[in-house]
C-alpha positions as CSV (number, residue, x, y, z in Angstrom):
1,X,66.2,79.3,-9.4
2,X,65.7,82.8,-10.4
3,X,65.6,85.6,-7.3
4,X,65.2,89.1,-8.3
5,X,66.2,91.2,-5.0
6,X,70.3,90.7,-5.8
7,X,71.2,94.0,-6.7
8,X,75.1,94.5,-7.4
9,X,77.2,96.8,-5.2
10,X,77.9,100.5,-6.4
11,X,75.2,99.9,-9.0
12,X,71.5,101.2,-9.3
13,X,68.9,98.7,-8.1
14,X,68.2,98.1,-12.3
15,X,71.0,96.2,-12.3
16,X,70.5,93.0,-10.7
17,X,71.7,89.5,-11.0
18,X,71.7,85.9,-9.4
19,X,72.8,86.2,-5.8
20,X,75.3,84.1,-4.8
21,X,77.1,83.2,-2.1
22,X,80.9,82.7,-0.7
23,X,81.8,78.6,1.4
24,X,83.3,79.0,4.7
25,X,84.8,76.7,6.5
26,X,88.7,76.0,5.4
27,X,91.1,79.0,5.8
28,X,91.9,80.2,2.1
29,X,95.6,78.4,2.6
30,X,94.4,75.3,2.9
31,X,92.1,74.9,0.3
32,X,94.8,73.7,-2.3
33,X,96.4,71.2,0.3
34,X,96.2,68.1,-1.2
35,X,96.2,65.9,1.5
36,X,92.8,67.7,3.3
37,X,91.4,66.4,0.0
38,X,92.2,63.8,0.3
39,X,91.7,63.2,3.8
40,X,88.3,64.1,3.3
41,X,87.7,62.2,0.0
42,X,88.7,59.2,2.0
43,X,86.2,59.7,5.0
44,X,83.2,60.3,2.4
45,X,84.2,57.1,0.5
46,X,84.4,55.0,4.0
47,X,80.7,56.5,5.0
48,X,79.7,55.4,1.4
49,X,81.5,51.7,2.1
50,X,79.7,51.1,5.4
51,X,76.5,52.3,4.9
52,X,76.2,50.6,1.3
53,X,77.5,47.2,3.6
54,X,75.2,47.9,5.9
55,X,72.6,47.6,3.2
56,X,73.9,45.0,1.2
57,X,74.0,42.6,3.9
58,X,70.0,43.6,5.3
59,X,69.0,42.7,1.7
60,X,70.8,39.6,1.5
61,X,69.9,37.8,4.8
62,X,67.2,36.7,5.0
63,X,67.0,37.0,9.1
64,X,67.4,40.8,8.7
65,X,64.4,41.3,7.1
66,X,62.8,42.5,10.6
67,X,61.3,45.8,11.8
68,X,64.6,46.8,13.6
69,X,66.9,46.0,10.5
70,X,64.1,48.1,7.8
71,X,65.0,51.0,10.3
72,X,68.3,50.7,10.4
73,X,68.3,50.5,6.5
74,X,66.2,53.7,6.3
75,X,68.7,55.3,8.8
76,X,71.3,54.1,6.2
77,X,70.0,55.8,3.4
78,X,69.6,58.7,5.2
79,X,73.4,59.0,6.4
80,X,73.9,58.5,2.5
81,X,72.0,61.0,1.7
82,X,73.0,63.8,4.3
83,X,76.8,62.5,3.2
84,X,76.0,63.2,-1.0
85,X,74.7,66.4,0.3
86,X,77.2,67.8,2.2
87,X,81.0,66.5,1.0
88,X,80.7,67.2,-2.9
89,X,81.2,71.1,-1.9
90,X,83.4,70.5,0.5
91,X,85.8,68.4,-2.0
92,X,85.2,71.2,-4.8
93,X,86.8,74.1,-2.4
94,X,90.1,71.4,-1.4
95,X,90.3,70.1,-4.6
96,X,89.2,72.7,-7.4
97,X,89.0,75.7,-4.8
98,X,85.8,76.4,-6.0
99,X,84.0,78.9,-3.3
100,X,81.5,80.6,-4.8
101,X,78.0,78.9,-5.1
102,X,75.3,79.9,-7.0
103,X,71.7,81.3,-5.2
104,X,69.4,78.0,-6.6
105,X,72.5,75.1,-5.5
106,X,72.9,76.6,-2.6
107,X,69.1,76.4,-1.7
108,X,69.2,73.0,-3.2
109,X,71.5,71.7,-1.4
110,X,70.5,73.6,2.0
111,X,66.6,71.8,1.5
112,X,68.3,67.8,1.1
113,X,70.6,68.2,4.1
114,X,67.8,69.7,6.2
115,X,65.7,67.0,4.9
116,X,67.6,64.3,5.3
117,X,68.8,65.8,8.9
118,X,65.1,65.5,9.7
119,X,64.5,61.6,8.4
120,X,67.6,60.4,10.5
121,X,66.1,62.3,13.2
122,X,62.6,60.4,12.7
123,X,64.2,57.2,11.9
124,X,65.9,57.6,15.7
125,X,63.0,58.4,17.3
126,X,61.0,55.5,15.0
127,X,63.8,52.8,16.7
128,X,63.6,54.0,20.2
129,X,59.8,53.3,19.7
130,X,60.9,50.0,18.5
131,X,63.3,49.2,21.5
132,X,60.5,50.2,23.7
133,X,58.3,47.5,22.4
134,X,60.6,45.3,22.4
135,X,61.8,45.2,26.1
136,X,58.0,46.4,27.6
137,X,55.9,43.4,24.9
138,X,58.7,40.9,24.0
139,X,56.0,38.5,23.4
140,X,53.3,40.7,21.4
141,X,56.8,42.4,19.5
142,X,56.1,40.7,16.2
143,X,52.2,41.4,16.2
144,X,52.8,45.0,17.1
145,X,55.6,45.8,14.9
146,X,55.1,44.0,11.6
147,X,57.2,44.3,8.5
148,X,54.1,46.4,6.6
149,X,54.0,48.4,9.4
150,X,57.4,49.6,9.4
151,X,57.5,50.4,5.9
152,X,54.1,52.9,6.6
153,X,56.3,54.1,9.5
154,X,59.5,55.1,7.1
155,X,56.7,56.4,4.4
156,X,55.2,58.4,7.1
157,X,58.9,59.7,8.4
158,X,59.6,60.7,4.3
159,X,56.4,62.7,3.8
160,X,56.2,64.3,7.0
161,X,59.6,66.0,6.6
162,X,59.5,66.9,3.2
163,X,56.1,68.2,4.0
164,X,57.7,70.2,6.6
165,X,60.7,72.0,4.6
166,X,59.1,72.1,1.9
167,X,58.0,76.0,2.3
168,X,61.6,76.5,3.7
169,X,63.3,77.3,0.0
170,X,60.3,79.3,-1.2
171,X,60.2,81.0,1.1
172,X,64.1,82.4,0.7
173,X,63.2,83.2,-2.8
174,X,61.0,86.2,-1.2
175,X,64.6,87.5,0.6
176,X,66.6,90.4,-0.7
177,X,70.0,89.5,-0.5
178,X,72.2,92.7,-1.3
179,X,76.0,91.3,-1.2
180,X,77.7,87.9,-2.2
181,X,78.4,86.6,1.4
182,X,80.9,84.5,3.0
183,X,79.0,81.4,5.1
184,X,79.9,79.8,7.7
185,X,80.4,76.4,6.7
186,X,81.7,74.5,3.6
187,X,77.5,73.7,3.0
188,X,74.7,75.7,3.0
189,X,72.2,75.6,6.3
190,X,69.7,77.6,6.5
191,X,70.6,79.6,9.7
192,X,73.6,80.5,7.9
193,X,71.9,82.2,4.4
194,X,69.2,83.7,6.3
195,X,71.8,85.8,8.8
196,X,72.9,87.1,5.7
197,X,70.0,88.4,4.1
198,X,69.4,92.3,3.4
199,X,65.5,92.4,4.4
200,X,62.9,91.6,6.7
201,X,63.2,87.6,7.6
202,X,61.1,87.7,10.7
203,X,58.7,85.0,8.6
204,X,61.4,83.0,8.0
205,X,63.6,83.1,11.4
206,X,59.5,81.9,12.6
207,X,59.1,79.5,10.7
208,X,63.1,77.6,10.8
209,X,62.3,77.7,13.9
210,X,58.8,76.0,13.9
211,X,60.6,73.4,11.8
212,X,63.4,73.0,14.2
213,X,61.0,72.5,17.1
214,X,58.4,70.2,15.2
215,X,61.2,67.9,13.7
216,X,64.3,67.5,15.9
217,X,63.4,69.2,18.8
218,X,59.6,67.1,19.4
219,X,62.0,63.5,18.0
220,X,64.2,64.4,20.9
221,X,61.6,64.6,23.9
222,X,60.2,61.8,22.7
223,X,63.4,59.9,22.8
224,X,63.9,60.7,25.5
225,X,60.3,59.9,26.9
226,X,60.9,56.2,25.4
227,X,64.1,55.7,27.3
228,X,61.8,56.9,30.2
229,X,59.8,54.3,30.1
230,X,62.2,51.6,28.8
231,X,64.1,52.4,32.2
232,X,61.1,52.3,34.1
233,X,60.6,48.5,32.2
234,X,63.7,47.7,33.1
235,X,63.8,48.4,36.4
236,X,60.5,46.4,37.0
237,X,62.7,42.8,35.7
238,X,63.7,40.4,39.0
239,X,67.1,39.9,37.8
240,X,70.4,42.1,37.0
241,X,71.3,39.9,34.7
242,X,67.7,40.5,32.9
243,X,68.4,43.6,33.1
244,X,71.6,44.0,31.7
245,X,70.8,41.9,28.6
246,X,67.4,44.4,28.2
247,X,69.7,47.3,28.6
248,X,72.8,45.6,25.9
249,X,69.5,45.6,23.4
250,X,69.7,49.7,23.2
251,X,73.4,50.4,23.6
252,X,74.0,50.6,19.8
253,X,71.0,52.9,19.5
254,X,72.0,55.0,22.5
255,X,75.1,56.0,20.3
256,X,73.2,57.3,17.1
257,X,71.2,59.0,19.7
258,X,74.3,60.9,21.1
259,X,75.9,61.3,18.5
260,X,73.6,62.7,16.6
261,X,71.9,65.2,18.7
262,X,74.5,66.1,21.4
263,X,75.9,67.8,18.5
264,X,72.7,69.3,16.9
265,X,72.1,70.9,20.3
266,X,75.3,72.4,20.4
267,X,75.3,73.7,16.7
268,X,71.6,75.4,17.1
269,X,72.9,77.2,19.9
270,X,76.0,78.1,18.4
271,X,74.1,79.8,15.6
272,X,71.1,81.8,18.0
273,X,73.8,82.5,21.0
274,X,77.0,82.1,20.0
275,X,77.7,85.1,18.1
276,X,81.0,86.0,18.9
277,X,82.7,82.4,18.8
278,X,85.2,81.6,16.4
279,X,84.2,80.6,13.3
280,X,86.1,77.4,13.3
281,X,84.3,76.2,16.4
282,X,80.9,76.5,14.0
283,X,83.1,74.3,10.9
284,X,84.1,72.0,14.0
285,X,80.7,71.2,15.2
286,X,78.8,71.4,12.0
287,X,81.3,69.0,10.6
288,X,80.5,66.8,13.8
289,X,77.2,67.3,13.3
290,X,76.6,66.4,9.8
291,X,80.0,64.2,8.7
292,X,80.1,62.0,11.8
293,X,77.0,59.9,12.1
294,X,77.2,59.1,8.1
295,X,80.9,57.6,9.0
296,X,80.4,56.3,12.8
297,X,76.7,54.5,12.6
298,X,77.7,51.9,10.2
299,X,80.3,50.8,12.3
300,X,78.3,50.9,15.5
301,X,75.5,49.0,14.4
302,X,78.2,46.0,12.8
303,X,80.1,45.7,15.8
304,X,77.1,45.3,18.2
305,X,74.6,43.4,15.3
306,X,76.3,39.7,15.7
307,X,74.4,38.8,11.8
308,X,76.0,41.9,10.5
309,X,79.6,40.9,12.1
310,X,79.5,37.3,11.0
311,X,78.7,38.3,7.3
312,X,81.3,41.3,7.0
313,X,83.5,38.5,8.7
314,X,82.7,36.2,6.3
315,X,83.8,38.8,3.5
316,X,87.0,39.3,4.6
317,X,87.5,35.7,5.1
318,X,85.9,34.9,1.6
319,X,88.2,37.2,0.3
320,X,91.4,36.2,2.4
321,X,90.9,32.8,1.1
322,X,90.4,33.7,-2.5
323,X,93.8,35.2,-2.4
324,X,95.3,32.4,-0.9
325,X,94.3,30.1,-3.8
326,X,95.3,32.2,-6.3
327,X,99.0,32.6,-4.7
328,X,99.1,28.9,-4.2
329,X,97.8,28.1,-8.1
330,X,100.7,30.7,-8.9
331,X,103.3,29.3,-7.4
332,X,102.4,25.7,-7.9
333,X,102.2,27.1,-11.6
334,X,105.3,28.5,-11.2
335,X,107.2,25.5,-9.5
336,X,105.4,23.1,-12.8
337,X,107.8,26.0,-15.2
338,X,110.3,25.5,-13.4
């Protein structure tokens, strides 16, 4: 991606060449510490191993193949994607300490974990509609919410966001940047490149923020509005213990809920507010933000989904039971030598 406003430092403005910029993030004494590497390697290959579980066993059971278990596949593939997105640079400053990135990867990678950011967000919002429906029409559930329907829903969630941020890169191209400049995080995000540009970004401050407000921020009232009137549904059952079981259906979903935007909040008003915070308290939230959900979903959804349990149960069973019969043809093997 070429941009043609970089002009080099102490140079006339002929001179010009791709801007670049600087990862943040890691102190400069860490970054060829081994064991962050590997510390980190081993987090991103965890998220990888659950969520790739977590899809492995919805395709495979046949019971799974349900509304609330096609969401929870698209949410999958979305903390797979916003994990791809944000550890390979991350790995490449521990590992190969590797901090410069160029102008076009940077705005590359800045437009999948926005985008991605934004399809979790929808998928969220998409099963908090589904949790609704479940506990306010158990009966008319599987007319409302039909496989075919689900799918147009996660379609709709895809084109709406890429829709969305799509104008977001093109519209950095038309930024001067004047200096390479050190970012805030190990990533590129948007409100971090566009603080450091060297000309007028009113345009694009506008519209990151009409994105913001349009995506996350309009998913989260309506989250919010659902749980409204799922505790309003609730409330409206004769018994506690109708109740209760209602409420257990959305405790796994009020997690990703939390822990998703509890720390999106904080973050966005880290970066319009918080101006004089230490910069590790942006690495520490972002990080929360972004590397958290990808790790922590996959195991919220096994524990509480009892098909998903049994089968990563079964596994490990599977698997322990292998091992025993292949130690006990070995040493009956062994015992026949001897």
């Amino acid at each position: 991606m070429e941009h043609p406003c970089f002009t080099l430092p102490g140079t006339n403005s002929s001179q010009t060449r791709t801007p670049s910029f600087l990862l943040g993030g890691f102190p400069a004494g860490e970054t060829a510490q081994m064991g962050s590497a590997v510390s980190l390697c081993s987090t991103y290959l965890l998220a990888l191993l659950g969520n790739c579980t977590v899809l492995s066993i919805i395709k495979v059971e046949e019971s799974l193949h349900a509304p609330m278990y096609l969401l929870l596949a698209t949410l999958a593939v979305a903390d797979l994607g916003l994990s791809t997105s944000t550890f390979p640079s991350m790995l490449m400053m521990l590992w190969l300490e590797a901090r410069e990135i160029s102008f076009g990867i940077c705005v590359a990678q800045m437009f999948f974990i926005h985008t991605f950011t934004g399809i979790e967000s929808a998928v969220i919002l998409a099963m908090a509609f589904d949790r609704y429906v479940a506990i306010r029409h158990p009966l008319r559930y599987s007319s409302i919410l039909t496989n075919s329907v689900t799918i147009k829903i996660c379609v709709a969630i895809i084109m709406r966001t890429i829709l969305i941020l799509f104008p977001v890169p093109v519209l950095l191209t038309q930024v001067c940047f004047t200096r390479v400049s050190k970012l805030s995080h190990p990533y590129c995000l948007h409100p971090d490149i566009i603080k450091h540009a060297g000309s007028d970004t009113r345009i694009n401050n506008a519209y990151g923020f009409f994105v913001v407000l349009s995506t996350l921020g309009l998913d989260l009232l309506l989250v919010l509005l659902s749980y409204v009137l799922i505790l309003k549904t609730v409330l409206n059952i004769a018994t506690w213990r109708e109740r209760l079981k209602a409420l257990n259906t959305c405790i796994s979903h009020v997690c990703a809920v939390l822990l998703f935007f509890i720390p999106m909040i904080c973050l966005s008003m880290l970066h319009r507010f918080g101006k004089h915070i230490s910069p590790h308290v942006y690495t520490f939230v972002a990080n929360l933000h972004f590397l958290a959900p990808p790790i922590l979903n996959p195991i919220i959804y096994s524990v509480k989904t009892k098909v998903i349990r049994r089968r990563i149960l079964r596994m490990f069973c599977q698997r322990g039971v292998c091992n025993s019969r292949a130690a006990i043809c070995h040493q009956s093997r062994h015992d026949g030598q001897g």
